[in-house]
C-alpha positions in Angstrom: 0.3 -22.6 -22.9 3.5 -21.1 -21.8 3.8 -17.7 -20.4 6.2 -15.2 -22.0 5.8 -13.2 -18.7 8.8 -13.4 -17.1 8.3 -11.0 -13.3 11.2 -8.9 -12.1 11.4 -7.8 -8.9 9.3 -4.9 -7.9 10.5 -1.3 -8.0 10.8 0.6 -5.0 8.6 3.7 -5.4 7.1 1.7 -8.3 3.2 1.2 -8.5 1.5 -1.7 -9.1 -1.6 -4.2 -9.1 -2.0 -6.8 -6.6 -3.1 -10.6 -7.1 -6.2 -11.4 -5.8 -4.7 -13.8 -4.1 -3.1 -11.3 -1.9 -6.5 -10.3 -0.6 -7.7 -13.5 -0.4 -4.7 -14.0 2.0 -5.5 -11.1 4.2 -9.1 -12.4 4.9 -7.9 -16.2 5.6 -5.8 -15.0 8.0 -8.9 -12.8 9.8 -7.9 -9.8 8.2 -10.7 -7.3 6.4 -10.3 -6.5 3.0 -13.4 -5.7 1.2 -12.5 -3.3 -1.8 -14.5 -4.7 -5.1 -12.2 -2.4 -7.4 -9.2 -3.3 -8.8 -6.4 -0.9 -6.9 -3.3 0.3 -7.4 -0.8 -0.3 -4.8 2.6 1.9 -4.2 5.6 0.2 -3.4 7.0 2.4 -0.6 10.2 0.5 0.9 11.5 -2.8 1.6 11.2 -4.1 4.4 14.2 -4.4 7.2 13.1 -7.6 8.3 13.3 -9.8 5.4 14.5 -9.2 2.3 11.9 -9.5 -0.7 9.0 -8.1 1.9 7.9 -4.9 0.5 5.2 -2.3 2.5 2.6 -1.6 0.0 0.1 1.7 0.5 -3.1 0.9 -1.7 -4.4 4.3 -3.8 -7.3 5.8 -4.4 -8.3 8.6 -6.9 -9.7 11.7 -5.3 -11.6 12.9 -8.1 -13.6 9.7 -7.3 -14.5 10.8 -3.9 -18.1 12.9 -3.3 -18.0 15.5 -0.7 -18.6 13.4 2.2 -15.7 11.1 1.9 -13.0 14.3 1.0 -14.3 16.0 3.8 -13.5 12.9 6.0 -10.2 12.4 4.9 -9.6 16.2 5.3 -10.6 15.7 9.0 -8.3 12.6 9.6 -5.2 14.5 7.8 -5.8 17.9 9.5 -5.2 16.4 12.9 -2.0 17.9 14.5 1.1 15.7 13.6 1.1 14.5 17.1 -2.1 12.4 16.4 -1.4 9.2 14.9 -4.8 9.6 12.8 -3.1 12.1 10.9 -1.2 9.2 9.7 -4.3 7.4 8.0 -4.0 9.2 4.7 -2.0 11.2 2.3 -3.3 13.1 -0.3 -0.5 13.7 -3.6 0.0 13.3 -7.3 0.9 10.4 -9.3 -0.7 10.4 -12.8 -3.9 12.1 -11.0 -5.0 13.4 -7.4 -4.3 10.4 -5.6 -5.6 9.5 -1.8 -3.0 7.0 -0.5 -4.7 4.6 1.9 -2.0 4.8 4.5 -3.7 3.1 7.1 -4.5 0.2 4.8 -1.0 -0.5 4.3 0.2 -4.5 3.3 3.0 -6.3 3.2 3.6 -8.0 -0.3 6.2 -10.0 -1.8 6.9 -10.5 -5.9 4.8 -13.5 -5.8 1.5 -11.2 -5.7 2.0 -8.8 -8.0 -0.1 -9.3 -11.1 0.9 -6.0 -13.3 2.6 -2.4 -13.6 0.3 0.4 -13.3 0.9 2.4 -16.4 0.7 6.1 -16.4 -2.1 6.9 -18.2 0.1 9.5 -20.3 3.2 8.1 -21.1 2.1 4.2 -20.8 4.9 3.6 -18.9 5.4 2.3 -15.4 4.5 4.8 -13.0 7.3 6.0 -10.5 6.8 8.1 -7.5 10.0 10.7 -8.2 8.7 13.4 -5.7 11.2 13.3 -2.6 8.7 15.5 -0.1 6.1 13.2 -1.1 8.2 9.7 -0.9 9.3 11.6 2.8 6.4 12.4 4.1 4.8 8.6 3.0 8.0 7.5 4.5 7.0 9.5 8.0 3.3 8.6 8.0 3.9 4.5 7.3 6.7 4.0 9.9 4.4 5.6 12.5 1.1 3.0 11.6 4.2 0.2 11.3 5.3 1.1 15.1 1.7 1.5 15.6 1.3 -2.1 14.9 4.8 -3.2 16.3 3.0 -2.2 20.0 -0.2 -3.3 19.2 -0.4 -6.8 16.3 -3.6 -6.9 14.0 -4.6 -3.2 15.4 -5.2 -2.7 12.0 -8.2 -4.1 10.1 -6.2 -6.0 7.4 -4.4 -7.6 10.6 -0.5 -6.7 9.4 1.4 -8.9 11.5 -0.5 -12.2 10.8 -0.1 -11.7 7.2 3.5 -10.1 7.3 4.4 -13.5 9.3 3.4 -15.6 7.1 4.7 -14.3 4.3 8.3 -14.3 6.0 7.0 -18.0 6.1 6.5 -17.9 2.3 10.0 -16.7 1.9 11.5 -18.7 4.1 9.8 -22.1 2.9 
């Protein structure tokens, strides 16, 4: 059966829902992704080193978190701004109170985006508009990316390995 579903390239600021295979990928290649729910990933920016390489934050919906876990992400983003740790997380709006995994961060290309996320609202794609927020995700990513620059596969997902061989991807 032909598919009418024709992908466009993703939206910057645009949220979406990753393939599995995407997470497959990241635990091939040594990484650690063990989420069982299906989540919603923000395109942030493209990425300066290859064109069609975008940095993905995955979200979270903080009215899903019991006191425990909000009082741990309070902890990691109330860290002076000096801290990298203060880096791991972000908490804003998108259609809801939304956590965004900042720490968690993946590199992604078309190829492994399955679907939009709609707003629940309007049904329509949901866009990150808000300019402090965009900033401030801006800030928070680039430091975990130099993070990683100084230090490959710091991160649990292991970044670089699967950043590289998606260049591969695009390359091939």
């Amino acid at each position: 059966m032909w598919s009418l579903f024709l992908w466009r390239y993703m939206i910057i600021h645009g949220i979406y829902f990753g393939k599995d295979e995407i997470y497959n990928k990241i635990r091939s290649e040594g990484g650690v992704w063990n989420d069982s729910k299906e989540r919603p990933i923000f395109c942030l920016i493209e990425s300066a080193e290859h064109a069609g390489l975008y940095w993905a934050i995955p979200l979270g919906n903080w009215n899903h978190r019991d006191d425990k876990a909000k009082e741990r992400i309070r902890k990691y983003i109330n860290f002076p701004d000096t801290d990298l740790r203060s880096c791991f997380y972000h908490l804003g709006k998108t259609d809801t109170d939304t956590i965004f995994f900042i720490s968690d961060a993946i590199p992604i290309t078309d190829k492994y985006i399955e679907r939009e996320y709609l707003n629940r609202y309007s049904k329509q794609q949901q866009i990150i508009k808000n300019k402090k927020l965009i900033s401030e995700l801006e800030r928070k990513l680039f430091r975990i990316l130099s993070d990683e620059n100084a230090n490959p596969n710091k991160y649990r997902q292991h970044i670089t390995d699967i950043k590289n061989k998606l260049i591969e991807e695009l390359d091939s």
